[in-house]
C-alpha positions as CSV (number, residue, x, y, z in Angstrom):
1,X,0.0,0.0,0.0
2,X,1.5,3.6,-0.6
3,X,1.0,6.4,1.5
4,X,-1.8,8.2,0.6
5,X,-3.6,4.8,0.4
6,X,-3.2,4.1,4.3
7,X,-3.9,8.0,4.8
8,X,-7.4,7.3,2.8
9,X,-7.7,4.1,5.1
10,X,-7.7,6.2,8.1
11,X,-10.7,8.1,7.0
12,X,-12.6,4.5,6.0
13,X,-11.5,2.2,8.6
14,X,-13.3,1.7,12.4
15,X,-13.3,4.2,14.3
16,X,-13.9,6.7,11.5
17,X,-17.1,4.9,10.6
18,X,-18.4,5.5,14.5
19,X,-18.0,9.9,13.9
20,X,-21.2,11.2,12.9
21,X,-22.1,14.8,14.0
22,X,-22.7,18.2,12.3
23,X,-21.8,21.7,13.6
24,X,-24.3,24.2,12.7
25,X,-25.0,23.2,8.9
26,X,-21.8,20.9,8.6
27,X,-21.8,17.4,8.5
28,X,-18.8,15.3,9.6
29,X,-19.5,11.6,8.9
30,X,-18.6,8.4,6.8
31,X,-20.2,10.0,3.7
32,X,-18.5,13.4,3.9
33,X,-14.8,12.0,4.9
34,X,-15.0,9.4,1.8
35,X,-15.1,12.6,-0.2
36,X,-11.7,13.5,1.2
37,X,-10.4,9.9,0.9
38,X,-11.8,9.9,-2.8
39,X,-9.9,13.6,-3.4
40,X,-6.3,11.6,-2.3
41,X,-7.3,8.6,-3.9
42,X,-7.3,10.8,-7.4
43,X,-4.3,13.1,-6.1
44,X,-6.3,15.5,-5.8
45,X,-4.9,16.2,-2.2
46,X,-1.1,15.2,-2.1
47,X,0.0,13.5,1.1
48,X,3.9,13.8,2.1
49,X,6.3,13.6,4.7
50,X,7.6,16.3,5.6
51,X,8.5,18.3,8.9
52,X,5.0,19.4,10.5
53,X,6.8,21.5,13.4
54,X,7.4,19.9,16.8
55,X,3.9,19.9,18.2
56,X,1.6,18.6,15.4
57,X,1.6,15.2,14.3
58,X,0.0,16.2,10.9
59,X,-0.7,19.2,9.2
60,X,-3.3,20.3,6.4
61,X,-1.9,23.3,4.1
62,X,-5.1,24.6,2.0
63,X,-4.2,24.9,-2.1
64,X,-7.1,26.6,-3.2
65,X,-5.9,30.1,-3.3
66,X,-2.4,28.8,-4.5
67,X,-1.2,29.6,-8.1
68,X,-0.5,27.1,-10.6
69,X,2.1,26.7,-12.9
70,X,1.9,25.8,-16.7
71,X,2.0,22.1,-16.8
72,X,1.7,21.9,-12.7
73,X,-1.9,19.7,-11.1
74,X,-4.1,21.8,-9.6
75,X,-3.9,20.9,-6.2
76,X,-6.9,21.4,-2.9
77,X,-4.7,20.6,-0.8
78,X,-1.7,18.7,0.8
79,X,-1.9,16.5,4.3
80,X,1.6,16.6,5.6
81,X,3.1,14.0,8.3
82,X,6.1,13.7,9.6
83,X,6.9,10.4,8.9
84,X,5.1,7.3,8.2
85,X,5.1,5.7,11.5
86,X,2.2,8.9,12.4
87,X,-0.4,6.2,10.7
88,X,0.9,3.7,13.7
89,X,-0.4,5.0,16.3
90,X,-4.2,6.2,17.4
91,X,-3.0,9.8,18.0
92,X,-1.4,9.6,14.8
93,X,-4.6,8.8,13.2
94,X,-6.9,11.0,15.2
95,X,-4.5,14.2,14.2
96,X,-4.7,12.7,10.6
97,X,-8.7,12.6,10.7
98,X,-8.5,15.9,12.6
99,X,-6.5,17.6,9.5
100,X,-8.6,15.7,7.1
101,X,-11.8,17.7,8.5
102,X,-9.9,20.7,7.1
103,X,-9.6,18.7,4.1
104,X,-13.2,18.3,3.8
105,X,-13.9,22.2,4.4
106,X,-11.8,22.6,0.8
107,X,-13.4,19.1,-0.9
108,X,-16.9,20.5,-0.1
109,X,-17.2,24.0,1.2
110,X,-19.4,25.6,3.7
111,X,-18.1,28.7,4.6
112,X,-17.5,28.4,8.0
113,X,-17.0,32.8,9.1
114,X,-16.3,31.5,13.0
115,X,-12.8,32.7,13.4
116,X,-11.3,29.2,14.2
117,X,-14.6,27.1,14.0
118,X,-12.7,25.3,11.8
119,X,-10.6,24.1,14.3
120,X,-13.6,23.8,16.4
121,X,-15.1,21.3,14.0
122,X,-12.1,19.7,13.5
123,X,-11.2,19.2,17.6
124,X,-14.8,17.9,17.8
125,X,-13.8,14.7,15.3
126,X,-10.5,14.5,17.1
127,X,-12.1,14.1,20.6
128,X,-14.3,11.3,19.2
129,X,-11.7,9.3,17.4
130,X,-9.5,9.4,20.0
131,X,-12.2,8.3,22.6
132,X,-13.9,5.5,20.5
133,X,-9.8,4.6,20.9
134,X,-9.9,4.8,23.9
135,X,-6.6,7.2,24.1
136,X,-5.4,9.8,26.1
137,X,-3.7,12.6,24.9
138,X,-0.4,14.6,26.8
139,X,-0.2,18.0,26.2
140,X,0.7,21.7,27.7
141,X,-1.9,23.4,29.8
142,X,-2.9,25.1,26.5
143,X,-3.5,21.9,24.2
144,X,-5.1,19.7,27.4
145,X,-7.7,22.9,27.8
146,X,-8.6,22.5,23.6
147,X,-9.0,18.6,24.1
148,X,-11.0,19.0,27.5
149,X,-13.5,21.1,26.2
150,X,-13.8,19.2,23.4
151,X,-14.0,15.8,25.2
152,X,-17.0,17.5,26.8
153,X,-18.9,18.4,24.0
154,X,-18.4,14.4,23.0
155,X,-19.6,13.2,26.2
156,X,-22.4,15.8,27.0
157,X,-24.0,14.9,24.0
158,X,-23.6,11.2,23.9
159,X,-22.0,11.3,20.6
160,X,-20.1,8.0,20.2
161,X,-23.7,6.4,20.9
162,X,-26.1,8.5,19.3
163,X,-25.3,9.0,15.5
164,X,-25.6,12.7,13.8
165,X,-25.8,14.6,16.9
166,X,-26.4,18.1,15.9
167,X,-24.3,20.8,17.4
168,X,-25.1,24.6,17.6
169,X,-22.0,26.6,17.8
170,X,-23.0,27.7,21.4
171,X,-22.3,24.2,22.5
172,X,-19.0,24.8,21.2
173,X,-18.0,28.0,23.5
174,X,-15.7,26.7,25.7
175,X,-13.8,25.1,23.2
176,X,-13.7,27.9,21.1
177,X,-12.4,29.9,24.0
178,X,-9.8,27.5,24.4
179,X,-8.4,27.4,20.8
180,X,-8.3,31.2,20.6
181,X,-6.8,31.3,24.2
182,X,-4.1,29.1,22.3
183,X,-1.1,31.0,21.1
184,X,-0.6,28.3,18.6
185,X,-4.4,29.7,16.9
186,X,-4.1,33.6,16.8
């Protein structure tokens, strides 16, 4: 298998299939993600490895501003890890899911004008892959505050047992007021 296909796998394979939610008038579920896994399927987003700074096991860089050359694919995006062994792990693959929600925002657009409800939504996906894995994360006081609130939202709402919970983004203000409290998110 290459690269991009166990990246796609992430986004097809248990416990992607148990993430089901929307956030305002955004869905986040099997059928929205295998758009993303279809767009690097095609190459449509690139996947490499590639140095993703010391705190972020992947990273999504948004191409749909970018400028193509003559000859050059016009790319939505690239998911960056920095190395392989990120798809080993169930952090690995919850920060992988996590940047493919921002993936998703560029495969089928919804406008989000929240500053950093993306982030929001993507936190939200995070916090239920990693608890349908049963994993803890380690963090600073900063990052532990962004997973807290979002393992809250998760667990308030019952969402790895009730399918397509629907989120208004009030349910989402502590966690918003952890990611801008973040220096990492100005």
């Amino acid at each position: 298998m290459s690269l991009e296909s166990d990246v796609a796998a992430v986004l097809r394979k248990h416990p992607a299939d148990s993430i089901a939610y929307s956030l305002d008038h955004i869905a986040v579920d099997k059928a929205q993600m295998e758009f993303v896994a279809k767009a690097i399927d095609k190459g449509d987003i690139s996947v490499k490895i590639t140095p993703t700074g010391d705190l972020l096991g992947a990273a999504y860089s948004s191409y749909k501003t970018r400028r193509t050359e003559a000859g050059q694919k016009k790319l939505i995006g690239e998911i960056a890890l920095p190395s392989a062994s990120v798809l080993n792990s169930p952090v690995g693959r919850a920060g992988i899911f996590h940047e493919s929600v921002h993936a998703l925002l560029d495969v089928r657009p919804h406008g989000i004008s929240l500053h950093n409800g993306d982030e929001a939504l993507a936190y939200i996906a995070d916090a239920m892959y990693l608890k349908a894995t049963n994993t803890r994360v380690q963090g600073d006081a900063a990052a532990r505050a962004i997973y807290d609130a979002a393992f809250a939202i998760v667990d308030q709402h019952k969402m790895l047992t009730r399918r397509g919970v629907a989120l208004n983004w009030t349910d989402c203000d502590d966690l918003l007021a952890a990611i801008n409290a973040n220096p990492a998110y100005p």
